[in-house]
FIBA-693585 format. One record per residue (C-alpha): residue in one letter; z, y, x. Coordinates in Angstrom, 2 decimals. Example, Ala and Ser with C-alpha at 12.3 -4.5 7.8 and 13.67 -1.06 7.14 Angstrom:
BEGIN
res:pz:py:px
a:7.80:-4.50:12.30
s:7.14:-1.06:13.67
END
This chain:
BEGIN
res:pz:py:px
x:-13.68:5.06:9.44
x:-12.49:6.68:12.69
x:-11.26:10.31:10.30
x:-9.23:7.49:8.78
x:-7.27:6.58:11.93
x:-6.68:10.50:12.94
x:-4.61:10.73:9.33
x:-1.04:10.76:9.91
x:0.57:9.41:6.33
x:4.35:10.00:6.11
x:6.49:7.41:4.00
x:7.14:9.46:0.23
x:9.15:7.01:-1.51
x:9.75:3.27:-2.12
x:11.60:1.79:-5.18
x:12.23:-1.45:-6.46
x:10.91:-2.08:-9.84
x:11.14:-4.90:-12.20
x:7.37:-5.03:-13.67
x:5.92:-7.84:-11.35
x:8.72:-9.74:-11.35
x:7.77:-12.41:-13.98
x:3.88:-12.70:-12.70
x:6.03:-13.48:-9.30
x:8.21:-16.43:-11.15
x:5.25:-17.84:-13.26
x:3.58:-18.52:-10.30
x:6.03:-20.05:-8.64
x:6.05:-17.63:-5.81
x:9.95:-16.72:-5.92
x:13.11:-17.82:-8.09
x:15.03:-14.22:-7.47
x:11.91:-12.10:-6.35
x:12.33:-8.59:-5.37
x:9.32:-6.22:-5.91
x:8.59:-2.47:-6.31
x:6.26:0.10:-4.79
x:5.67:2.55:-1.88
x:3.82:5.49:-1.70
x:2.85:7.17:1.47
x:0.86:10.83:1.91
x:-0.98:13.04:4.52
x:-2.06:16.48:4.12
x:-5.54:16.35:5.70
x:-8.56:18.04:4.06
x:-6.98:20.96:2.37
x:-5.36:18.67:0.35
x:-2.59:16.13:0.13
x:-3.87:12.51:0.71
x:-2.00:9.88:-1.31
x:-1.69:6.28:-1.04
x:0.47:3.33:-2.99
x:1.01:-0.33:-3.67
x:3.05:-2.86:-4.98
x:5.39:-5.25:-2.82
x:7.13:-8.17:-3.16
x:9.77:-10.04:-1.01
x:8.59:-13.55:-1.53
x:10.39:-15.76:0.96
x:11.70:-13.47:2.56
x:8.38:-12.01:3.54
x:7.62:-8.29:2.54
x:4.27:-8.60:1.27
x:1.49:-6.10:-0.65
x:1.35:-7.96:-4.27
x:-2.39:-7.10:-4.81
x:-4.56:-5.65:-1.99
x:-6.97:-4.83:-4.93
x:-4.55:-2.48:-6.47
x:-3.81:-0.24:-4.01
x:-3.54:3.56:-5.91
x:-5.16:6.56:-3.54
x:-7.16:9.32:-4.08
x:-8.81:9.16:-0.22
x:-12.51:8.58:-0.87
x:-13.82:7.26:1.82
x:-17.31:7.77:3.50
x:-19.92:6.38:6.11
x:-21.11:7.52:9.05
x:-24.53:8.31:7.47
x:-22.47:10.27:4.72
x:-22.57:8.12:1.75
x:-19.46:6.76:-0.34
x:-18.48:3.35:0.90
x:-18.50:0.99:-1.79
x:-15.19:-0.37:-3.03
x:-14.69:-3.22:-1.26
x:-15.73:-1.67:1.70
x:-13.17:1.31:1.08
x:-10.44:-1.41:0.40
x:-11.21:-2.97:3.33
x:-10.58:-0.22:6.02
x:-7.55:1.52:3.53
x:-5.96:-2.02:4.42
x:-7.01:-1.94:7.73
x:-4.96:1.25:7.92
x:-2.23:0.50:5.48
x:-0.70:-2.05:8.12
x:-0.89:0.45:10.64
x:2.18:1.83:8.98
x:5.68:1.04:9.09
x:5.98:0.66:5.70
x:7.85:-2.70:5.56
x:10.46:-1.04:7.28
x:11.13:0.95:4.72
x:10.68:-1.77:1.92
x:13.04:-3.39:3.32
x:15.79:-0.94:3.25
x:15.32:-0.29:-0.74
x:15.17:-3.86:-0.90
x:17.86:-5.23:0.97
x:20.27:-1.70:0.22
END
């Protein structure tokens, strides 16, 4: 997915929000969790590329909630020009997710 790579996303927004909070405490994972979303974008394409997911701080780690949720509209395709499957696509939008500096800005909603 080297076109991928060559995308420059700039941080949107990231907000703390309240919605994942219980799953969080059901399971355990935090007694006073923090969580919310980020959302990140590139024009590339003639378009505007968008990506999101959900965070947590669960202790004291800034972590993506659900790799399998991540929100984009970047379709993603092989070298041979077919669409990469989904798994495939989640794969290498992870890859690239932690290429960005996004905990850095998690962490000053979260922490603010």
């Amino acid at each position: 997915m080297s076109a991928l790579g060559e995308i420059r996303f700039h941080h949107v927004r990231s907000v703390v929000d309240v919605s994942s909070i219980a799953r969080l405490i059901a399971r355990g994972l935090a007694e006073d969790p923090i969580c919310g979303q980020t959302e990140w974008a590139a024009p590339a394409f003639h378009r505007e590329l968008s990506i999101g997911w959900d965070w947590a701080v669960v202790r004291s780690l800034i972590v993506m909630l659900n790799p399998a949720g991540i929100r984009t509209n970047v379709q993603l395709i092989g070298e041979h020009g077919q669409i990469e499957s989904p798994l495939r696509a989640r794969i290498h939008l992870l890859e690239h997710v932690e290429t960005l500096p996004w905990r850095l800005f998690v962490q000053r909603v979260a922490f603010s």
